[in-house]
C-alpha positions as CSV (number, residue, x, y, z in Angstrom):
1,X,80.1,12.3,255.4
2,X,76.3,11.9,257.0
3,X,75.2,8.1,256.6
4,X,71.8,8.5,258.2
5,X,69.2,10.6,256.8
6,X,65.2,10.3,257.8
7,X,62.4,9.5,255.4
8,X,58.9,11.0,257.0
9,X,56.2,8.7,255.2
10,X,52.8,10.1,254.9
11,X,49.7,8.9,252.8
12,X,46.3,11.7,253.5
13,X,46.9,14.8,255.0
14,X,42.9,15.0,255.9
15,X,41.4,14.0,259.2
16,X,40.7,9.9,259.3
17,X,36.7,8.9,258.8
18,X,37.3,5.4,260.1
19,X,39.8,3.8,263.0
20,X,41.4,2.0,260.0
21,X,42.1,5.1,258.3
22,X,43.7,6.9,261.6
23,X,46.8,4.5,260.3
24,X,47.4,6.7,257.2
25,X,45.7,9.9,258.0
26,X,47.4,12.9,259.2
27,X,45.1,15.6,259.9
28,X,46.3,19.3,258.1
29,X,47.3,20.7,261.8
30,X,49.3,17.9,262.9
31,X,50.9,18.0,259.3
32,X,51.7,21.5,259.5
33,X,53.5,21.6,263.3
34,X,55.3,18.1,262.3
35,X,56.8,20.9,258.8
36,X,57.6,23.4,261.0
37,X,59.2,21.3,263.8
38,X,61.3,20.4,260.7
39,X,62.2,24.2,260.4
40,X,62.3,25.0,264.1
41,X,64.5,22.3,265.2
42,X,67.6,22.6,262.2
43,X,66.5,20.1,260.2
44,X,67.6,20.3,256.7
45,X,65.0,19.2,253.9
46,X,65.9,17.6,251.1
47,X,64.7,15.8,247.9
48,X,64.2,12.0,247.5
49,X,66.5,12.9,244.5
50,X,69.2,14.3,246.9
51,X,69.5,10.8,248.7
52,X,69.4,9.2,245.8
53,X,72.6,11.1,244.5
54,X,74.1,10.6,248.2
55,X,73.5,7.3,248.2
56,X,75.4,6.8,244.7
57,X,78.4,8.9,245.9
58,X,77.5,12.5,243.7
59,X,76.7,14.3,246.8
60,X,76.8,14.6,250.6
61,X,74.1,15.4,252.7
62,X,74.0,17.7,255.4
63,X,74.0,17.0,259.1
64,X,69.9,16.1,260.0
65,X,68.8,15.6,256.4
66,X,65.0,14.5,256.8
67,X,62.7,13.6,253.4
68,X,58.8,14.0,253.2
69,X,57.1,11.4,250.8
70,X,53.8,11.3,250.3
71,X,51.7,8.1,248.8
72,X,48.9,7.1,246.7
73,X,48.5,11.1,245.3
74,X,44.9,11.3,247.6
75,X,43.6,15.1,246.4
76,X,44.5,16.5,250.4
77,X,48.3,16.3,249.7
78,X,47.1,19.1,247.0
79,X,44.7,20.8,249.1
80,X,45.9,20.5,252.6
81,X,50.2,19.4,251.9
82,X,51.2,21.9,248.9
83,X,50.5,25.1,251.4
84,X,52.2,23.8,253.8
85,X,55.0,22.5,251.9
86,X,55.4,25.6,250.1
87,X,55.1,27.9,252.9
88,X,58.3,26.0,255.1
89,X,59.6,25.3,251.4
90,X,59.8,22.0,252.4
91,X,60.8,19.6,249.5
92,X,58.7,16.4,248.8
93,X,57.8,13.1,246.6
94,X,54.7,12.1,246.0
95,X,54.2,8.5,244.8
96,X,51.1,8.7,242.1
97,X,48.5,5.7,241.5
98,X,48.7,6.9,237.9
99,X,45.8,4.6,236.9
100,X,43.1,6.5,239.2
101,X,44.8,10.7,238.4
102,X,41.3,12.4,239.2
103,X,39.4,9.7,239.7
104,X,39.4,8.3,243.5
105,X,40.7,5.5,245.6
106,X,38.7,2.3,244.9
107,X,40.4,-0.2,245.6
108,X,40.4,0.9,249.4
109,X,36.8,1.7,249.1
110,X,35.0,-1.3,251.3
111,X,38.1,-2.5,253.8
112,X,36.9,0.2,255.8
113,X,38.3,3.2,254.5
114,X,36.5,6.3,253.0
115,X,35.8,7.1,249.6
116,X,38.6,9.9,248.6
117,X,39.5,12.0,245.6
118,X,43.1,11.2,244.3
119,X,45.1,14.1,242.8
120,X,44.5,15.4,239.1
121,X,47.1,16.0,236.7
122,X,46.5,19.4,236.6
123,X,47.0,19.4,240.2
124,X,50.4,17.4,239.9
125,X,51.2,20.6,237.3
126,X,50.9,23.1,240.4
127,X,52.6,20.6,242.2
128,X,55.4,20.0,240.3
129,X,55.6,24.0,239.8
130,X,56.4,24.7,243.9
131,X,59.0,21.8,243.4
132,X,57.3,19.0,244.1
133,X,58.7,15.5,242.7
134,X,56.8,12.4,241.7
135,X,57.4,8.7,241.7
């Protein structure tokens, strides 16, 4: 039975504005070779929900199981993530500030990070339709 599995944490797949931001900002081309090294190297993707059922003892995991989750629902994980995602059909979570769907990200606005667009639920819809999950 596999006991170790990898969780790949991102927050913006856009290019940072600010040295803060270079923290949580992945820019799209980086994002897309780190998908298809995934591919290219035999790792096997799986849901959040897969571990979760591994971890309660409903399922094993295959050898080199690696998750993709994705933070704060910034608009880019739409724009720049969901192609990519779908194109390696890569599974993924995204964790939504419900509280700001459409809207954008102000409570990060003024510690040095940009103004950005969070996701819309009509967005989370397209999302959800290329099997996307959300927390």
């Amino acid at each position: 039975m596999v006991e170790r599995f990898i969780i790949l944490m991102y927050h913006m797949i856009s290019t940072p504005t600010t040295q803060k931001e270079a923290r949580y900002a992945c820019p799209p081309g980086r994002f897309e070779s780190h998908m298809r090294l995934i591919r290219s190297q035999g790792f096997n993707a799986v849901s959040l929900d897969d571990v979760c059922r591994h971890m309660s003892g409903e399922i094993t995991l295959p050898d080199k199981s690696v998750v993709v989750t994705l933070d704060d629902g910034f608009e880019d994980n739409y724009r720049h993530g969901l192609p990519v995602l779908a194109n390696y059909r890569i599974p993924a979570t995204v964790f939504l500030v419900t509280g700001r769907m459409g809207g954008y990200n102000t409570w990060m606005v003024g510690r040095h990070y940009a103004k950005r667009r969070m996701v819309s639920w009509t967005q989370v819809g397209e999302m959800e339709a290329h099997g996307i999950d959300f927390g």
